[in-house]
C-alpha positions in Angstrom: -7.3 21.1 -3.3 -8.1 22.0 0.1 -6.9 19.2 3.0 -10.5 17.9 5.5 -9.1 18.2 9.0 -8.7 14.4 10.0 -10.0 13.0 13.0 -7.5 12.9 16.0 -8.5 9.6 16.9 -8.6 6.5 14.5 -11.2 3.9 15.0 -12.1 0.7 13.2 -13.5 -2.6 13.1 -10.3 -3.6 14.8 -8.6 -0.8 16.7 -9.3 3.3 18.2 -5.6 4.6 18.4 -4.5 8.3 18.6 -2.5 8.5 15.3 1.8 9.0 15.7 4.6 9.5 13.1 5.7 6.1 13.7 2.6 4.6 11.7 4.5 5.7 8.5 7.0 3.1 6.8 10.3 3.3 6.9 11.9 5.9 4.6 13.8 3.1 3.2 10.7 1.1 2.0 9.9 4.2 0.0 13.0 4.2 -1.6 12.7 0.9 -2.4 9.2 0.0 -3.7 10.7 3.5 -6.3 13.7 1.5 -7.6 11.1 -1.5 -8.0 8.9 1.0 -9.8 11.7 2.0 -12.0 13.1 -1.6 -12.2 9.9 -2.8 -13.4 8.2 0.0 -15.6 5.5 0.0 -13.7 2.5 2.8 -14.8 0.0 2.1 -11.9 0.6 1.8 -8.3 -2.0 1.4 -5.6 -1.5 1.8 -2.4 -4.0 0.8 0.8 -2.7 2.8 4.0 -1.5 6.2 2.9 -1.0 8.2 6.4 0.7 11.2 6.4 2.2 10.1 2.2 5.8 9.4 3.5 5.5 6.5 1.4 3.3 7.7 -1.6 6.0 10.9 -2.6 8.6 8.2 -3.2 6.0 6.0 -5.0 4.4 8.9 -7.2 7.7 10.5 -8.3 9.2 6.8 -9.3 5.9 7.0 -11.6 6.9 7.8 -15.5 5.2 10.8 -16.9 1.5 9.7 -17.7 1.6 7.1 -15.0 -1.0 6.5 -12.3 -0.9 6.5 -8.5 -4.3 5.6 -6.3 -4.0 5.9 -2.8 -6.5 4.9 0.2 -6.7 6.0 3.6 -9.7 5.8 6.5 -8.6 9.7 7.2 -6.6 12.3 5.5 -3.4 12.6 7.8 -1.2 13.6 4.6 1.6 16.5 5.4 3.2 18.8 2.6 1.0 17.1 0.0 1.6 18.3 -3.5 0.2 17.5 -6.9 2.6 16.3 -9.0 3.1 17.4 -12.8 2.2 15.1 -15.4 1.4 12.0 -13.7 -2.4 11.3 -12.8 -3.1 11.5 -8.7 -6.3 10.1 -6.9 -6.8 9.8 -3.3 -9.8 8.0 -1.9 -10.5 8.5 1.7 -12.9 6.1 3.2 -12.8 2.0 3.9 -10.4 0.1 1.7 -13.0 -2.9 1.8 -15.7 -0.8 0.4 -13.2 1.5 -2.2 -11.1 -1.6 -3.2 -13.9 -3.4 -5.3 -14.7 -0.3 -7.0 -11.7 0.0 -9.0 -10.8 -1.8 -12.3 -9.3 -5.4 -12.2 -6.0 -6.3 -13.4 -4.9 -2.8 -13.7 -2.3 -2.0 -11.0 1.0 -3.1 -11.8 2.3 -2.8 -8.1 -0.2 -2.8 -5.1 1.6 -2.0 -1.5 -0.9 -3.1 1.2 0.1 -0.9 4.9 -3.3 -0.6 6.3 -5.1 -2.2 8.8 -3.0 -5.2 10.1 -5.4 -7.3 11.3 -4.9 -11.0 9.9 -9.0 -10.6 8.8 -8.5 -6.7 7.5 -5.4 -7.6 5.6 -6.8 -11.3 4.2 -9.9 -9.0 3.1 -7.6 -6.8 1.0 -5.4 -9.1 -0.2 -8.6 -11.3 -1.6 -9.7 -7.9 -3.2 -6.2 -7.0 -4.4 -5.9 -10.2 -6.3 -8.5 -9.2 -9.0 -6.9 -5.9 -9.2 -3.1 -6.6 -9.8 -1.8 -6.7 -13.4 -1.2 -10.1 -15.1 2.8 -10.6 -14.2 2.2 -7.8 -11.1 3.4 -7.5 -7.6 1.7 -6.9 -4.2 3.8 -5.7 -1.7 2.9 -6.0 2.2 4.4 -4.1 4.6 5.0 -5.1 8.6 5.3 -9.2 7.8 8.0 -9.6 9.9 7.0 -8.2 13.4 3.4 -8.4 13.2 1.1 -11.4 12.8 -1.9 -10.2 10.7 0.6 -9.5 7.5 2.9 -12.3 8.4 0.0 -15.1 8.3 -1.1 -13.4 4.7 2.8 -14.0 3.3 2.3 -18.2 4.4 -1.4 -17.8 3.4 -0.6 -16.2 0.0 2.5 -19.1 -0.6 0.4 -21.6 0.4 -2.2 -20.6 -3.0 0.9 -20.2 -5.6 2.1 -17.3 -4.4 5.9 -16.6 -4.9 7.4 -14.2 -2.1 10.4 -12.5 -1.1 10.4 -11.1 2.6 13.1 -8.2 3.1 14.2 -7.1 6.8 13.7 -2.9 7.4 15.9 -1.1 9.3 13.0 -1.3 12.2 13.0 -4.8 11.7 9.0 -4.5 10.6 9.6 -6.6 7.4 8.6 -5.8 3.2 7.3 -8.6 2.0 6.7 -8.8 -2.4 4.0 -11.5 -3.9 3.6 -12.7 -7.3 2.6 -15.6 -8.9 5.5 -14.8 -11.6 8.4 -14.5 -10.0 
């Protein structure tokens, strides 16, 4: 599948930045939302703020054989992108507000929201991502430690029955898990 040419600068409702390396999680939140994948058994994963995939090759090859990996992004900044074997791939470039009610409720067993921080952005996706996490699923944020959008959403979430655990990253930018079933 051929890769569009993204734009070099990034613009929405709440920012225009020229895109750097440093907008991609830590490697080690990669690794870690794979072990949860594997711990788990989960089969679908979504993810809202793909970037260049750091994040999303750990992700997809934690997937079992059969399982399913979404991934959304304003722009297509994705490096050394391959299709996997046997596990089903999609990739949906355009505005996670207007992709994220299009998909099917109660489906995604792990949801990793690292999009747009903004406290309204990221409260608009989580609202969206509630119908679409599995019953006994997991929404994972990322960047609740050092910035406020994402770390209002963890004491938001609590506050409506949400269970968390907040992990420091090596960067000190924070991984932050919700379920009600914890």
């Amino acid at each position: 599948m051929p890769k569009s040419k993204a734009p070099k600068r990034v613009t929405t409702a709440t920012f225009s930045e020229e895109p750097r390396h440093d907008w991609n999680s830590e490697k080690e939140v990669g690794v870690f939302l794979a072990s949860l994948i594997r711990l788990t058994k989960a089969r679908t994963v979504l993810e809202v703020g793909v970037f260049e995939g750091e994040t999303s090759k750990h992700i997809i090859e934690a997937l079992p054989q059969g399982g399913l990996y979404t991934g959304i992004d304003i722009n297509d900044y994705r490096k050394n992108w391959k299709e996997p074997d046997g596990k089903v791939v999609s990739f949906l470039i355009g505005d996670s507000l207007a992709i994220l009610p299009t998909l099917p409720e109660y489906h995604y067993d792990i949801i990793f929201i690292d999009g747009d921080h903004s406290w309204e952005h990221v409260l608009s996706e989580f609202k969206k991502c509630e119908r679409l996490v599995a019953r006994n699923g997991i929404i994972a944020l990322h960047d609740t430690i050092h910035l406020e959008g994402p770390r209002k959403l963890v004491e938001y979430a609590a506050h409506y029955g949400y269970k968390n655990i907040t992990l420091n990253t090596p960067e000190i930018r924070g991984l932050s898990l919700l379920s009600r079933s914890f």
